[in-house]
C-alpha positions in Angstrom: -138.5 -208.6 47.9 -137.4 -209.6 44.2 -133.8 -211.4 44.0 -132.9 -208.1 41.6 -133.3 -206.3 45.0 -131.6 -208.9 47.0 -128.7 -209.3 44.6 -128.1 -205.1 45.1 -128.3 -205.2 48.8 -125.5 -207.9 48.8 -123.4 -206.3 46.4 -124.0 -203.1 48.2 -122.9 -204.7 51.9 -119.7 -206.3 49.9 -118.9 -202.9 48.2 -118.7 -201.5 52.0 -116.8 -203.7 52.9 -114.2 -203.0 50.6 -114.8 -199.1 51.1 -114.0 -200.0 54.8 -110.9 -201.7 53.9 -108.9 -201.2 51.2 -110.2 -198.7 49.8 -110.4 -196.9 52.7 -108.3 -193.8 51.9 -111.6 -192.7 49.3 -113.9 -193.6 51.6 -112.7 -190.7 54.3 -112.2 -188.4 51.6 -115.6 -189.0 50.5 -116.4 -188.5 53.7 -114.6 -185.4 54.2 -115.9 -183.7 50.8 -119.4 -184.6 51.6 -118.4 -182.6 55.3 -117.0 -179.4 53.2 -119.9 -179.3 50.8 -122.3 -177.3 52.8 -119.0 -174.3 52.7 -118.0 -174.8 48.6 -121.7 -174.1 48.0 -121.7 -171.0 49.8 -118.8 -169.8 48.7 -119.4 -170.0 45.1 -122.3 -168.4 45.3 -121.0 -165.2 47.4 -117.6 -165.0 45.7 -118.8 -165.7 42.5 -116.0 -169.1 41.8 -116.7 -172.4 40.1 -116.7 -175.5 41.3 -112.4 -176.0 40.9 -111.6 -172.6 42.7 -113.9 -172.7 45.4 -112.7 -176.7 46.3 -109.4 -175.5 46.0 -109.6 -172.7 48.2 -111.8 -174.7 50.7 -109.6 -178.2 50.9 -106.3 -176.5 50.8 -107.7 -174.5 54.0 -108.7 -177.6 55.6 -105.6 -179.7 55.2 -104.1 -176.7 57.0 -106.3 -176.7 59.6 -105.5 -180.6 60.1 -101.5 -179.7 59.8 -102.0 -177.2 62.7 -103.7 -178.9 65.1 -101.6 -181.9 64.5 -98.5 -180.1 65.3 -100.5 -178.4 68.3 -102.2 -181.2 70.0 -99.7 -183.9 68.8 -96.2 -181.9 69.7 -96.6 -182.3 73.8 -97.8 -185.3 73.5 -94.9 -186.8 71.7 -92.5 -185.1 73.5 -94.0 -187.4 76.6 -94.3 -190.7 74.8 -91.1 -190.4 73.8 -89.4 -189.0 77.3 -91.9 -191.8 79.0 -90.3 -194.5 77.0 -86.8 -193.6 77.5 -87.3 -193.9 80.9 -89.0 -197.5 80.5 -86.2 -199.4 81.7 -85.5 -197.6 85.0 -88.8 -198.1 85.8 -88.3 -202.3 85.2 -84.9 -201.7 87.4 -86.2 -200.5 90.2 -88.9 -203.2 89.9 -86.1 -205.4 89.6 -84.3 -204.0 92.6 -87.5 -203.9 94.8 -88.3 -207.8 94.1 -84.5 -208.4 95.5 -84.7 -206.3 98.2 -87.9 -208.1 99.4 -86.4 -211.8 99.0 -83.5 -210.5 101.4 -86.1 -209.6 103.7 -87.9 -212.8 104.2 -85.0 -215.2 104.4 -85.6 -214.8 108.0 -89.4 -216.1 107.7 -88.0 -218.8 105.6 -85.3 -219.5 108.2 -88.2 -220.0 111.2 -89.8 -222.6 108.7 -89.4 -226.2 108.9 -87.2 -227.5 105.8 -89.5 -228.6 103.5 -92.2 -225.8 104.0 -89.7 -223.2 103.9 -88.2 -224.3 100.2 -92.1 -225.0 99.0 -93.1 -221.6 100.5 -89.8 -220.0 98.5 -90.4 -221.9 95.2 -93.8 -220.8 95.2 -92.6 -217.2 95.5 -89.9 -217.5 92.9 -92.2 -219.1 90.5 -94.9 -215.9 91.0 -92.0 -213.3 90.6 -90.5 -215.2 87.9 -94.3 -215.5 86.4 -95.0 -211.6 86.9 -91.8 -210.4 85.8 -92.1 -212.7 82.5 -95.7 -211.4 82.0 -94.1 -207.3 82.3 -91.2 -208.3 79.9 -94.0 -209.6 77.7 -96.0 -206.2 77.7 -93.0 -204.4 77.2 -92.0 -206.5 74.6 -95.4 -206.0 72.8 -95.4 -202.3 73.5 -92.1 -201.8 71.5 -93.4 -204.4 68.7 -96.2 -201.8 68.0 -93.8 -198.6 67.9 -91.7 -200.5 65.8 -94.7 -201.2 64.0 -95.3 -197.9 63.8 -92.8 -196.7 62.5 -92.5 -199.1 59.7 -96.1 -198.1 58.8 -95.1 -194.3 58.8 -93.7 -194.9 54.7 -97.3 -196.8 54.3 -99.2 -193.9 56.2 -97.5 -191.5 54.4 -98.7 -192.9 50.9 -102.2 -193.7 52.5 -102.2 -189.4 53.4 -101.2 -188.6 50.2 -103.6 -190.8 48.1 -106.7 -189.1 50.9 -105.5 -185.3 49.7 -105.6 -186.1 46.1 -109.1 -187.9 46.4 -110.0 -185.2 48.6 -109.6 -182.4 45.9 -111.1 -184.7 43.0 -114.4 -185.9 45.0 -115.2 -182.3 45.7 -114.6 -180.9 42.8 -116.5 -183.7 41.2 -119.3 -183.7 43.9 -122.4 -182.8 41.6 -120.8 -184.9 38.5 -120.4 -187.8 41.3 -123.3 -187.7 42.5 -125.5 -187.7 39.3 -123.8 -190.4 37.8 -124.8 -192.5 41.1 -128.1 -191.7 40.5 -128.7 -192.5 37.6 -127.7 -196.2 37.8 -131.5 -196.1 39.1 -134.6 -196.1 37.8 -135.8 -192.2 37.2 -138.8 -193.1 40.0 -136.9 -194.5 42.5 -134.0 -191.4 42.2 -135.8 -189.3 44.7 -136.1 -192.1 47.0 -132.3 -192.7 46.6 -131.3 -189.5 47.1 -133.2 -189.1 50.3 -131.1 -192.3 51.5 -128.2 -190.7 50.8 -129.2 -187.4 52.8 -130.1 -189.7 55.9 -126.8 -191.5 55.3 -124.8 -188.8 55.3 -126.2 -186.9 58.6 -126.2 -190.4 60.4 -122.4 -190.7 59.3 -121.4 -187.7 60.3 -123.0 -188.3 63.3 -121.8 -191.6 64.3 -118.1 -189.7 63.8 -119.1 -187.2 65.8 -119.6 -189.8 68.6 -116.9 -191.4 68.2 -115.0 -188.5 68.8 -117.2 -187.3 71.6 -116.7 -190.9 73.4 -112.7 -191.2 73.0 -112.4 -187.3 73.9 -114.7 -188.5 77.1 -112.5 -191.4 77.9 -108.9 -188.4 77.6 -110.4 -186.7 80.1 -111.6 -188.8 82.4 -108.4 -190.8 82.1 -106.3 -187.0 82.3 -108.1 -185.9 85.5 -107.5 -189.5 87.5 -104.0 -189.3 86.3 -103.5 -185.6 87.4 -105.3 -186.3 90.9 -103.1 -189.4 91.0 -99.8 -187.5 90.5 -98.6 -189.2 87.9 -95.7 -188.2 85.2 -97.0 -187.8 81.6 -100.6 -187.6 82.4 -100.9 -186.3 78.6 -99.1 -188.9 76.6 -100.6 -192.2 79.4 -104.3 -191.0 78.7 -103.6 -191.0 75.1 -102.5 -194.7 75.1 -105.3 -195.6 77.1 -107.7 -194.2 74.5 -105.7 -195.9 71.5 -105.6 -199.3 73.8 -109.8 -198.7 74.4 -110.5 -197.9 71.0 -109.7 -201.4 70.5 -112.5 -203.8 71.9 -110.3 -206.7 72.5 -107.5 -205.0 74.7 -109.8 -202.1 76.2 -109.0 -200.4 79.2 -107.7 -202.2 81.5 -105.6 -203.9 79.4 -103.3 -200.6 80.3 -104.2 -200.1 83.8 -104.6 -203.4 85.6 -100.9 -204.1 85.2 -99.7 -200.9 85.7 -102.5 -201.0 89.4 -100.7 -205.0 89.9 -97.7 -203.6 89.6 -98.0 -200.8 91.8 -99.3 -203.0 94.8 -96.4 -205.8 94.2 -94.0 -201.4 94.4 -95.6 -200.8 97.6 -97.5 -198.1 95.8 -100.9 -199.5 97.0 -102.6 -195.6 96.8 -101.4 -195.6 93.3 -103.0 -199.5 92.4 -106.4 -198.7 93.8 -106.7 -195.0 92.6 -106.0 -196.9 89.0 -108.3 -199.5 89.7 -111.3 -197.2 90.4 -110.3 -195.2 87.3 -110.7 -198.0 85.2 -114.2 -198.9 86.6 -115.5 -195.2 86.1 -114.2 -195.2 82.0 -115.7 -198.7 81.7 -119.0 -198.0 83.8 -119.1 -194.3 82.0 -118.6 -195.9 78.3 -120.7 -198.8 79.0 -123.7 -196.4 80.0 -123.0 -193.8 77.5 -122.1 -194.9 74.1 -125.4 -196.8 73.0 -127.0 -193.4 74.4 -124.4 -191.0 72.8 -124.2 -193.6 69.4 -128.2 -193.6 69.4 -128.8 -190.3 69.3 -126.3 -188.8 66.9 -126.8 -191.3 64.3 -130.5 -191.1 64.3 -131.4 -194.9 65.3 -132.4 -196.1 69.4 -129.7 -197.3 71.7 -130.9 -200.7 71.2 -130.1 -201.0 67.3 -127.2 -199.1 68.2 -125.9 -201.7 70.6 -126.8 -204.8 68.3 -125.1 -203.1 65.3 -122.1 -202.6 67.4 -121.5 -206.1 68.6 -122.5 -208.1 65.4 -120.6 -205.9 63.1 -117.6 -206.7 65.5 -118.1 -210.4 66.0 -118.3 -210.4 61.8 -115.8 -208.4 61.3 -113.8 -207.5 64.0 -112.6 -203.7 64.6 -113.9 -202.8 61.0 -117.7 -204.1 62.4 -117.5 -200.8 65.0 -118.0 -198.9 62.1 -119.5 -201.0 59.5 -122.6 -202.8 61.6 -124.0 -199.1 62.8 -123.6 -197.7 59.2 -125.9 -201.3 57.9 -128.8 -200.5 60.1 -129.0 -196.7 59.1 -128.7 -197.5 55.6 -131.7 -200.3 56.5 -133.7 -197.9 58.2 -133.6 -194.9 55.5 -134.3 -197.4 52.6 -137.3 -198.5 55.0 -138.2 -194.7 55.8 -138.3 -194.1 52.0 -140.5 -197.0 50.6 -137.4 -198.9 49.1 -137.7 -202.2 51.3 -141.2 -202.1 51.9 -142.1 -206.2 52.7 -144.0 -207.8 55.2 -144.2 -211.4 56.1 -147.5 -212.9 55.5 -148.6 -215.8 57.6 -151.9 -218.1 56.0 
């Protein structure tokens, strides 16, 4: 392999890098024109419209689509989050109350103690309550740093949504243009080769998307059903934290239920604390199991590569490397597929 070829590669890697971060608004319109190209084509050609018209048409009726279903799947859960959060602090009061009602309880045991075991006995209590209740004011504390968070990003989002639409409608009306100039950058031999990459990169995206919806829409309604069989209020807006909080590899799942199933058992609730203990172990066992399997096989490469792209691209780049590391070996295996990195290592 020349260092011409090695020089691309590296250039190509950083320029994903970038696509992946900052300049991540063009990348899922990109992305999203490349997934409405296979409808403008048609409809040009039935309806007789150029390239501008039939975009138009095509992208204004998607970011409609997206609107509605926002407002339709989004609405209810809102409406939960936000009734879920106002009642926060009773929930922390009655904890509150419950810890004061139990150290009333036990002054008798502490009474039928000798002197100094009773007050060792009751500091170490105190210093566990204290500890717990510390480490709940903590989550809570975090929990309203990211909806404050939140909400300042909404001015940001809103820029970040707006700069998406108007990429959208350039990059498909300038798919063909786009896509020419691309390939001609390379040499008029190797075009065809290219452009098969490209085709392989493009299913493999799509699919790996696809996954990834298929995977957080698993872990909704497994969470959904456990919370509905455990009778819990706002079954719709918890299961939707859960899959933001395991959508990110460092909290993950239990970083949302193994304090809410402690909490429960220091309540009294112990049905409540084991039911959310065992759902945590069947969306962890179930993801664990299925996403190399589900990632594998929608992105065209084994469960294996899958797996190693996965956790290198994370431990490189953190949550960006989810997406990044998978995307590196497709684009390695196409080139391979197509003659482009065709070296082997010869041993004298």
């Amino acid at each position: 392999m020349s260092a011409k070829t090695i020089i691309m590669m590296g250039l190509g890697l950083l320029a994903l890098y970038g696509l992946f971060t900052v300049g991540s608004p063009f990348l899922l319109a990109i992305v999203i024109a490349l997934f409405l190209e296979p409808v403008i084509v048609p409809m040009m050609k039935v309806f007789r419209l150029n390239r501008p018209a039939a975009s138009a048409i095509v992208c204004t009726l998607f970011t409609l689509l997206l609107f509605g279903l926002a407002y339709l799947l989004g609405l209810q859960m809102v409406a939960q989050l936000v009734e879920f959060w106002d009642k926060a602090p009773h929930y922390f009061t009655e904890a509150s109350k419950y810890f004061q009602d139990a150290t009333e309880r036990t002054q008798l045991f502490y009474d039928s103690l000798p002197g100094d075991m009773a007050e060792q006995v009751q500091s170490g209590i105190e210093a566990g309550v204290t500890a717990l209740t510390n480490s709940l004011n903590g989550i809570m504390k975090s929990i309203s740093g990211y909806f404050i968070g939140f909400a300042k990003f909404i001015p940001t989002f809103v820029i970040y949504f707006i700069v998406f639409l108007v990429a959208l409608y350039l990059f498909s009306i300038g798919m063909p243009r786009i896509k020419q100039s691309f390939l001609s950058l390379f040499e008029e031999k190797s075009q065809g080769k290219v452009d098969e990459v490209l085709q392989s990169l493009r299913s493999s995206v799509f699919g790996f998307l696809r996954a990834q919806v298929i995977l957080s829409a698993m872990t909704y309604i497994i969470a959904m059903i456990g919370l509905l069989i455990l009778k819990v209020e706002y079954p719709l807006a918890i299961s939707l934290l859960v899959v933001l909080v395991d959508i990110l590899p460092i909290l993950g799942v239990g970083s949302a239920l193994v304090p809410w199933a402690l909490y429960s058992i220091i309540t009294g609730n112990a049905f409540l604390a084991v039911g959310l203990i065992i759902l945590f172990v069947v969306i962890t066992v179930v993801r664990r199991i299925i996403e190399p399997k589900v990632l594998g096989d929608a992105v065209g490469i084994g469960a294996l590569p899958a797996l190693v792209g996965l956790y290198v691209g994370f431990e490189l780049f953190g949550v960006i490397g989810l997406f990044l590391g998978p995307i590196i070996v497709i684009i390695y295996q196409a080139m391979r597929k197509v003659g482009l990195l065709q070296f082997k290592i010869k041993l004298e």
